[in-house]
C-alpha positions in Angstrom: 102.9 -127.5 171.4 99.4 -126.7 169.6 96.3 -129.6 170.7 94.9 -130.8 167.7 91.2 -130.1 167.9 88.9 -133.3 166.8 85.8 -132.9 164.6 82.7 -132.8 166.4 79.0 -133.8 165.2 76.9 -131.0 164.8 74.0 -132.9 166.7 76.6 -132.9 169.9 76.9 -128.6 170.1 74.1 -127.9 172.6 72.8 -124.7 170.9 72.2 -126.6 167.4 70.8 -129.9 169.2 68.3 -127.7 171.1 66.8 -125.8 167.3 66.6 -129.6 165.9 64.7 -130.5 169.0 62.4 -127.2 168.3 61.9 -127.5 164.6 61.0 -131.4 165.5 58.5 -130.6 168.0 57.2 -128.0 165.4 56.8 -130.5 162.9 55.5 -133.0 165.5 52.6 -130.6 166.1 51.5 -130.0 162.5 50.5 -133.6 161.7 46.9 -134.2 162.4 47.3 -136.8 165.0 43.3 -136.8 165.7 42.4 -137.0 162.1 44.8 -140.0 162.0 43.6 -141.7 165.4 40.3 -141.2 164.7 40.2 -142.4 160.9 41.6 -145.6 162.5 38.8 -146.3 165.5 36.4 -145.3 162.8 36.2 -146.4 159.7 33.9 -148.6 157.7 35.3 -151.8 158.6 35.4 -150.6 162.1 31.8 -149.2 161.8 30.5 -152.8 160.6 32.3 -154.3 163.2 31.1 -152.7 165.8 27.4 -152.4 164.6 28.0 -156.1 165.3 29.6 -156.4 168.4 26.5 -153.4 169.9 24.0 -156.1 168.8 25.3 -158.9 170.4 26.1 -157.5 174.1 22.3 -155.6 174.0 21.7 -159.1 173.1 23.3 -160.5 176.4 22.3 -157.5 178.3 18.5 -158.6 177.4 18.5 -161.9 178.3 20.6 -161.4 181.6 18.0 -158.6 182.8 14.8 -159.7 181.7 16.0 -163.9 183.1 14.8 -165.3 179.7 15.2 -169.0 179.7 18.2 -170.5 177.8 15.7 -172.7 175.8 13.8 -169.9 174.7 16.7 -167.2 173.8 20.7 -168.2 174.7 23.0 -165.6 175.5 25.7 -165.2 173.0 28.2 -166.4 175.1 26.4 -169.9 175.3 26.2 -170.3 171.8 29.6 -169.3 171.2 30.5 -172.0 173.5 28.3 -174.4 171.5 30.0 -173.4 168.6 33.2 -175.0 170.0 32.5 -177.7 172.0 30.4 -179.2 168.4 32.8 -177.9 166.0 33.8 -181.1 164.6 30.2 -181.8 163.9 29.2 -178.4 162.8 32.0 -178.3 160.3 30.5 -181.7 158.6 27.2 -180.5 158.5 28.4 -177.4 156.9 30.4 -178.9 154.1 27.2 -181.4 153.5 25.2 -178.5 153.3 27.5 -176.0 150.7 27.6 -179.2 148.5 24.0 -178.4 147.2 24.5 -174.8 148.1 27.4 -174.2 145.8 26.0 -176.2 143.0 22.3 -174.8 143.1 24.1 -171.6 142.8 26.0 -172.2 140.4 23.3 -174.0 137.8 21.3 -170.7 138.4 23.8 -168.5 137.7 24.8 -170.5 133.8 21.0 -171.0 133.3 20.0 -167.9 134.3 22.4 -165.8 131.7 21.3 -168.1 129.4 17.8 -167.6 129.3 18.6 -163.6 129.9 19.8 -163.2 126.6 17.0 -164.7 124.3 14.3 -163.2 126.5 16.4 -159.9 126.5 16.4 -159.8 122.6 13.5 -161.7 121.4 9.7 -160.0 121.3 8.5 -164.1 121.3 10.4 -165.2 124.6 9.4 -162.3 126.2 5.7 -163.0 125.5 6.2 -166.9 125.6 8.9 -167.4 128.2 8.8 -164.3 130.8 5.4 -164.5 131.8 6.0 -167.9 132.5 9.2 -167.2 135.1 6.6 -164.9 136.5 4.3 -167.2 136.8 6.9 -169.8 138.8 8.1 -167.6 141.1 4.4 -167.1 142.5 4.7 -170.8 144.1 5.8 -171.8 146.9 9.3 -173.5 147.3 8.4 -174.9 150.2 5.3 -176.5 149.3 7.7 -177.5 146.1 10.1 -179.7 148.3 8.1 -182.5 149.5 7.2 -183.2 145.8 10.6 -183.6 144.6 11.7 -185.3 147.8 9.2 -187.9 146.3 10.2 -187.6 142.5 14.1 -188.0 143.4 14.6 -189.1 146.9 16.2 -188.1 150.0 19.4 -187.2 148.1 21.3 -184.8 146.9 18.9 -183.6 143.7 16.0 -182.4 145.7 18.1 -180.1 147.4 19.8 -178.5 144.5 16.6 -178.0 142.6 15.0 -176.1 145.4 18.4 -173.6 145.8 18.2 -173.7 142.0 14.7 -172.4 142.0 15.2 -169.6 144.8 18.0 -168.7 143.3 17.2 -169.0 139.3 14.8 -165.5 139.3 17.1 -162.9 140.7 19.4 -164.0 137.9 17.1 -163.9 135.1 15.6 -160.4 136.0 18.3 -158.6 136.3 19.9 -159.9 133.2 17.3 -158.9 130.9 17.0 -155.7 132.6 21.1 -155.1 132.4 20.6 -156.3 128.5 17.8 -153.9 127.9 18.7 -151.0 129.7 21.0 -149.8 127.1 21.3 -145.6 126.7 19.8 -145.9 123.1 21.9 -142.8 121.8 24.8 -144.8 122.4 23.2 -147.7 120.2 22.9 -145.1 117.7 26.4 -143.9 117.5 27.5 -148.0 117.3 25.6 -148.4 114.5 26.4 -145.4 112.4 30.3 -146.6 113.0 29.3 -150.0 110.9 30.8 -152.1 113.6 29.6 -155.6 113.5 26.4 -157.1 116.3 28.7 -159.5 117.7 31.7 -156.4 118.2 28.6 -154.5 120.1 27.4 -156.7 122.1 30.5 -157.8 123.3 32.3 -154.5 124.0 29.0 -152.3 124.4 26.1 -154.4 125.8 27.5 -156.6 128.0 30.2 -154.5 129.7 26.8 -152.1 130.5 24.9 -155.1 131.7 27.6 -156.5 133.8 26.5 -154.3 136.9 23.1 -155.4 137.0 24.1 -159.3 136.0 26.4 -158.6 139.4 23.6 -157.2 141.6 21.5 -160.2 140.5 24.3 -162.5 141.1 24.5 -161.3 144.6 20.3 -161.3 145.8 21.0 -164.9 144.4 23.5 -165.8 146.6 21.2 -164.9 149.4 18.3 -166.7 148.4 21.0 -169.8 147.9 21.9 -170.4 151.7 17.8 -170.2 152.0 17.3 -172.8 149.5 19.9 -175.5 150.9 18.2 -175.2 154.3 14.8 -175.1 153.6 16.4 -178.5 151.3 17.6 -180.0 154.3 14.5 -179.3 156.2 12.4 -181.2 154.7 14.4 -184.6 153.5 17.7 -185.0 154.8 19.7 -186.8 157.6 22.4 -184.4 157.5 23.6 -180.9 156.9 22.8 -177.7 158.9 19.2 -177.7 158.2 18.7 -181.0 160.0 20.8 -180.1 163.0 18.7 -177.4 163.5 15.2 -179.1 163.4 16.1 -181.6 165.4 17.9 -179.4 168.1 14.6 -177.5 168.0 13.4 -180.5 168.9 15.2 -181.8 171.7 15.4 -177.5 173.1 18.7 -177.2 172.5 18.2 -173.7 171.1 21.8 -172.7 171.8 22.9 -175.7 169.0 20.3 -174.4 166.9 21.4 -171.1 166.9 25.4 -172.2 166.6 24.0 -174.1 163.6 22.0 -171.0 162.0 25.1 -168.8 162.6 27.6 -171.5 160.9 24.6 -171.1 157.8 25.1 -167.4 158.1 28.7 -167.5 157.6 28.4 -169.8 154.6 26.3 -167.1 153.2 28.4 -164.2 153.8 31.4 -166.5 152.1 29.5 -166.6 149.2 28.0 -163.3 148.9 31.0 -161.7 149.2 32.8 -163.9 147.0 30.6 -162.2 144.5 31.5 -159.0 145.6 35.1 -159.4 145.2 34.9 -161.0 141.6 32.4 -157.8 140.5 35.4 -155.3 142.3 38.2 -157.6 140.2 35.9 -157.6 137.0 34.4 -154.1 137.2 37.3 -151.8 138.6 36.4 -149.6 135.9 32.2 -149.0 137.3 31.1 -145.8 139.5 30.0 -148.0 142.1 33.5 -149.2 142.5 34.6 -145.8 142.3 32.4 -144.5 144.4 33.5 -147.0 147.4 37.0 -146.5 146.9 37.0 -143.0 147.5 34.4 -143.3 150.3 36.9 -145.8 152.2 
């Protein structure tokens, strides 16, 4: 009587199993595993991070060895405890303070293209207007705010106009510059095509101004979370600008500092809110090129 032999998987037969083991092993050691490993612990995310985190513990480090009083300089651990335990009132003073923020912004940003584009193409508002911008951006904001704390009061006007003002310049400049800046042999070749003004400027100019407007858009955006404290600092009862004059008044410096980094984070919100509608709007510039293949 013949045993009827069963089919056996190949994987099972010792002398096969042991080459797959081999030629996986082989294959094992050909992928880069350092290259991998160490383009994840060091990146440019990872780079900014921890450029961050190296600040903060010398930070701590300093104020632990050289005993500096907490009124003077906190450690970052007190303020981070700050920034809890007043959460609730930090996150009202920060949403009274991005109402004249996001709104200063945002009137520079429509008046500011605006006035770009007659300056940019007009030899009159260039030798009426400009000068004049020029001329504004040589006073002082600050000694600005007390007067329009007395034209409009202690609400929310005084504020916007001074984040309008710090904010307005950036805008302009680099608008005319963007509209101006034009490569003039590819004006040239437009022209001898007969297309129409409007046709260039809309699919020539501007696309080739964009970049600049962006760059503008973004120095404003700074100067904006400057604006709505400097605001606040002078006539408010509320917002992150008067938390921190009047912790720097009663020596809580670890408040003041919660309050300055809950400021800071309003202006990296908006700044990079900027950046991310330039990458949406401009995936086609070097810049954003250039970035992409760097990451």
């Amino acid at each position: 009587m013949h045993r009827r032999l069963l089919p056996c998987n190949a994987t099972h037969r010792p002398g096969i199993r042991g080459r797959w083991i081999k030629n996986t092993l082989r294959l094992l050691r050909r992928v880069p595993v350092k290259g991998i490993v160490f383009k994840l612990l060091w990146n440019k995310h990872t780079q900014t991070i921890g450029s961050f985190i190296s600040v903060v513990l010398l930070w701590e480090a300093a104020v632990v060895v050289f005993g500096i009083r907490a009124y003077i300089l906190p450690r970052p651990t007190e303020i981070l405890v700050t920034l809890f335990e007043q959460s609730e009132h930090l996150w009202k003073a920060a949403l009274y303070t991005s109402r004249s923020l996001i709104v200063g912004y945002l009137i520079a940003i429509i008046s500011g293209i605006l006035l770009a584009l007659p300056v940019a193409f007009s030899k009159f508002m260039q030798r009426a207007v400009y000068p004049l911008l020029v001329v504004s951006q040589l006073v002082p904001k600050v000694a600005l705010a007390p007067i329009f704390v007395i034209w409009f009061g202690f609400g929310l006007l005084p504020k916007v106009m001074i984040v309008f003002l710090l904010s307005f310049f950036p805008v302009v400049l680099n608008g005319i510059v963007g509209l101006r800046s034009l490569d003039p042999d590819i004006m040239n070749l437009t022209r001898s095509t007969g297309a129409h003004p409007v046709d260039v400027f809309f699919r020539v100019r501007l696309p080739a101004a964009l970049p600049t407007f962006f760059a503008g858009f973004k120095l404003a955006s700074i100067s904006a979370a400057v604006g709505a404290v400097i605001g606040e600092f002078i006539g408010s009862d509320a917002g992150l600008g008067f938390i921190i004059l009047t912790a720097n008044g009663d020596l809580r410096t670890d408040y003041s500092f919660a309050a300055i980094t809950v400021l800071t984070i309003l202006g990296l919100i908006l700044y990079y809110t900027v950046e991310l509608i330039e990458r949406l709007v401009l995936p086609w510039h070097v810049s954003q090129r250039i970035e992409v293949s760097a990451g």
